[in-house]
N, C-alpha and C positions, 0 to 999 in steps of 0.2 A: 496391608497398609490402607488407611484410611483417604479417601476420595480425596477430600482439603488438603492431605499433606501430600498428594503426588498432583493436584494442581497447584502448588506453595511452591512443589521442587522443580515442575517444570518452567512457572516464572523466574525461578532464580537460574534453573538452569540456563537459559535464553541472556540473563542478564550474564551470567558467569563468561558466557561463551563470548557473550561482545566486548567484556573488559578483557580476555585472553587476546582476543583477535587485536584492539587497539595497542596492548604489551607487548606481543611478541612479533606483529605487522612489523612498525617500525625498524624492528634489529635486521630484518629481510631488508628492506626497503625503506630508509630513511624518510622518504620522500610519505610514507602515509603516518608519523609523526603527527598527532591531535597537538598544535601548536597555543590554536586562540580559545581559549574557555574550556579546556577536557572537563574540571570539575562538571560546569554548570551543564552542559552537555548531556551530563550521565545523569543528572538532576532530572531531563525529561525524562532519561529512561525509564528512572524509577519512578517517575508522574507514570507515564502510559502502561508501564506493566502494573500501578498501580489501580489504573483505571481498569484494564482486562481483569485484574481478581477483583476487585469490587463490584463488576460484572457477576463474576461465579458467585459470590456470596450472597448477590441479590436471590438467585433460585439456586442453590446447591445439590439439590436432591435431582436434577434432572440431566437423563440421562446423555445430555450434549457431552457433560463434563467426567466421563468417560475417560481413563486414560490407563490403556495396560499394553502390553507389548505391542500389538498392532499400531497402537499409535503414536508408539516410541519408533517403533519400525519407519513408520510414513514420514515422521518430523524427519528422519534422519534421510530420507529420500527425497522429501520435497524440498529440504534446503540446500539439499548436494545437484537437484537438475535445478532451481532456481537461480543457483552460484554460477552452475556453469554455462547457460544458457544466459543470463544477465550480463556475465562477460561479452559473451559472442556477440552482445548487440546494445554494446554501452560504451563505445570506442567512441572516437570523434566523427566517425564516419553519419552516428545516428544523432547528433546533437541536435538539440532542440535550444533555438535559441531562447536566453533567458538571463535572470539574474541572477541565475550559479549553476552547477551541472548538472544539466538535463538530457536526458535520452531519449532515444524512441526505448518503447522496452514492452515487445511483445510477451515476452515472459511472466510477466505481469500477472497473464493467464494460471499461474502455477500456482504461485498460493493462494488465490482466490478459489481455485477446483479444489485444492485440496483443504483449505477451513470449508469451504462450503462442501466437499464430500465426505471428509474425517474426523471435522469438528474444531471449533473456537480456536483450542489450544493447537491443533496442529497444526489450522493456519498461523497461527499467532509466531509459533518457534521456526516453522517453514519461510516467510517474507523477511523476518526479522535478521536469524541468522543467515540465510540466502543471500540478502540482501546484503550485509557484514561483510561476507566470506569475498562476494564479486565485486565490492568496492576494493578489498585489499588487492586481488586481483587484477582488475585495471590499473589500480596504483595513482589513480587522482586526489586519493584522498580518503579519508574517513568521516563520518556525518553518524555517529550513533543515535543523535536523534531521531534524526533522517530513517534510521533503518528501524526503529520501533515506532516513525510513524507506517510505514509499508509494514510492520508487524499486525496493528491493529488493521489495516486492511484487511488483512489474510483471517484476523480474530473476527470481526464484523460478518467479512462472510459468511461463515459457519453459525452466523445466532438465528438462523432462521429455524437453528431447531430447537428454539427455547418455546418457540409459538408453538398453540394446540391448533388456531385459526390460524392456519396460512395465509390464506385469501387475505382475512382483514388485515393480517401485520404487510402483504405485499402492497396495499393499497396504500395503507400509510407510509410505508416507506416510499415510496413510488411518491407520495406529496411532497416531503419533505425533503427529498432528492430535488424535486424541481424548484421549491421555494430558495432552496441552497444554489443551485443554480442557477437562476434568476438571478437571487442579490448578487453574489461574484462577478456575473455578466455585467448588471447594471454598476458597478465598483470599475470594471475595467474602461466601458465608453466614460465614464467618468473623469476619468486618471490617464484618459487618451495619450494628452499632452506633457505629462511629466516624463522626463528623461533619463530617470532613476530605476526602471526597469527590466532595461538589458544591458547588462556586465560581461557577458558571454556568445560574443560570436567572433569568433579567431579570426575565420577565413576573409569574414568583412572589417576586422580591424576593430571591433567595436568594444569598448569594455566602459560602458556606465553611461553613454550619449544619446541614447536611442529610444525607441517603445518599442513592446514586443510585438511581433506580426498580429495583423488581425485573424491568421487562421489559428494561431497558439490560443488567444482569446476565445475563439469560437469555438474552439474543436470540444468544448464542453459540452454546448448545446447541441453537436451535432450527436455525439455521443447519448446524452442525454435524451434525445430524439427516438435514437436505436431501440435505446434498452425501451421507453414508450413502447415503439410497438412491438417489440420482442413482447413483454408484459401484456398489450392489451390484442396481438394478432395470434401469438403461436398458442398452440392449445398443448403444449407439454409443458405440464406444471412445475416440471425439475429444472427444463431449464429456464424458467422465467422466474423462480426464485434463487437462482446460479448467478443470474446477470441482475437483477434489483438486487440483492445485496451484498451483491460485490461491486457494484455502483456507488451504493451509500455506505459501504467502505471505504471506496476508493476516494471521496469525498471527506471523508471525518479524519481518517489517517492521514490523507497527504497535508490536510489541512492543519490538524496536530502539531505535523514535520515544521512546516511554513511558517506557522506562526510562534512556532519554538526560536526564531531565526530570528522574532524580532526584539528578543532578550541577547540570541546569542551573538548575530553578526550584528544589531544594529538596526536593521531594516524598517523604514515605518511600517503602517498596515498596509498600506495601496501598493506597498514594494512587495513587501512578502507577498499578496494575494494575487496580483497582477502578475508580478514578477515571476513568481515563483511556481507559488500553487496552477495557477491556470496553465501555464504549460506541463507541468505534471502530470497532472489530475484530466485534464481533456484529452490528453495523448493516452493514457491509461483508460479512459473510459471508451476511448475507442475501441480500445486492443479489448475490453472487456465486452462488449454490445459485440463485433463479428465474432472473436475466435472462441470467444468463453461457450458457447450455444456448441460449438463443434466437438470440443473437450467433453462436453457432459454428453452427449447427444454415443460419442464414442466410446464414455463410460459406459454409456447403457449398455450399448450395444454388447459390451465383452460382460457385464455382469450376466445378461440373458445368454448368453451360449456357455458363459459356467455354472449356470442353473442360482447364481443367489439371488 
């Protein structure tokens, strides 16, 4: 089978698997029912799986885009510990306040290890349907945008094996990561005062009155700080292209999801970005800067004592 058509079958299959989940979710659980806009919804799906193969056809012939039972095997492992694992810690117990449902979610770490250790595509089907599987799970809800933009997170991190120059692509990316967080930052002191925000916090009673915390706003830059000197202090080069581009994944995907939101729900820009993405994406980039470095750091370690 030819290389284009088993990455052709693995975008569909990721798309298959999210219109089965959102079908048959429902008849389990009435309550995850895609209610307001299903069409338009699956409209981004097929934008972002369209973005990821448009990717592959940019360079075809390299060997990132690899896909044979190994990594049918991975997809199928990295979405089944990402599902289950995203459960355990996407309760209300981890809520992050915001303008819709946000969690802590150190899991996060999953398909970021595994596009950046197995490649584009099997981050891409790992975050994607992971992602799917632990939303029905929970049972708050379904967001298929939502989980093909956490798809291309997983897809992003694995492109760093499109580069021959590593060094120059980490460097660039590494700009562009902070220029992106800069603008964000300077969007949120901006949008301090508007009250359209936070929709989501139970405990305090809050739904649409408020601004989000300033640590949900910051926690990007502290993030963004990490991965810094991850990047410019550790001298293992595996794991400082682990966490720079599962940084500016976690940056371009959630941001994706976010501003799919302001077609779907409504949202202006300062809502979805503020609202939305920054608590996202800063709690995510945190989880990525500590635990992502330990993940790889213990890949290695088991690849050297099985000799590959």
């Amino acid at each position: 089978m030819k290389r284009s058509t088993k990455i052709l079958l693995s975008v569909l299959a990721t798309l298959v698997v999210l219109i089965l989940v959102a079908v048959i979710a429902p008849l389990i659980n009435p309550d995850l029912t895609i209610t307001e806009r299903p069409f338009l919804r699956f409209v981004f799906v097929a934008v972002g799986l369209a973005i990821a193969y448009g990717v592959y056809l940019y360079d075809p012939k390299d060997t990132a885009w690899v896909v044979g039972t190994r990594e049918v095997v991975y997809m199928a492992i990295g979405a089944a510990l990402y599902a289950i694992f995203s459960y355990l810690f996407n309760g209300t117990v981890f809520v992050v306040p915001s303008i819709s449902q946000v969690a802590l979610r150190p899991a996060i770490v999953i398909p970021m290890f595994f596009g950046y250790a197995f490649g584009p595509v099997v981050g891409l089907f790992t975050d994607a349907v992971g992602n799917m599987f632990a939303d029905a799970l929970t049972g708050f809800g379904l967001s298929p945008q939502w989980c093909i933009g956490n798809g291309l997170v997983g897809f992003i991190s694995g492109m760093h094996m499109l580069f021959e120059s590593k060094k120059k692509a980490l460097n660039t990316v590494l700009l562009v990561g902070g220029a992106l967080t800069a603008v964000v930052v300077l969007l949120f002191f901006l949008t301090r005062r508007e009250a359209s925000q936070l929709f989501f916090d139970v405990d305090a009673g809050i739904f649409g009155d408020a601004q989000i915390s300033v640590f949900a706003g910051l926690s990007i830059v502290v993030g963004f700080a990490i991965v810094a000197l991850v990047r410019l202090l550790v001298k293992n080069e595996k794991v400082a292209l682990a966490v720079t581009w599962a940084m500016i994944g976690n940056i371009l995907g959630i941001g994706f999801a976010a501003l799919s939101d302001i077609a779907i729900n409504g949202y202006s820009f300062a809502a979805a970005i503020v609202g939305e993405f920054l608590p996202a994406a800063g709690t995510n980039m945190l989880f990525a800067a500590i635990l992502l470095p330990l993940v790889v750091v213990a890949y290695e370690a088991i690849q050297k004592q099985s000799g590959r």
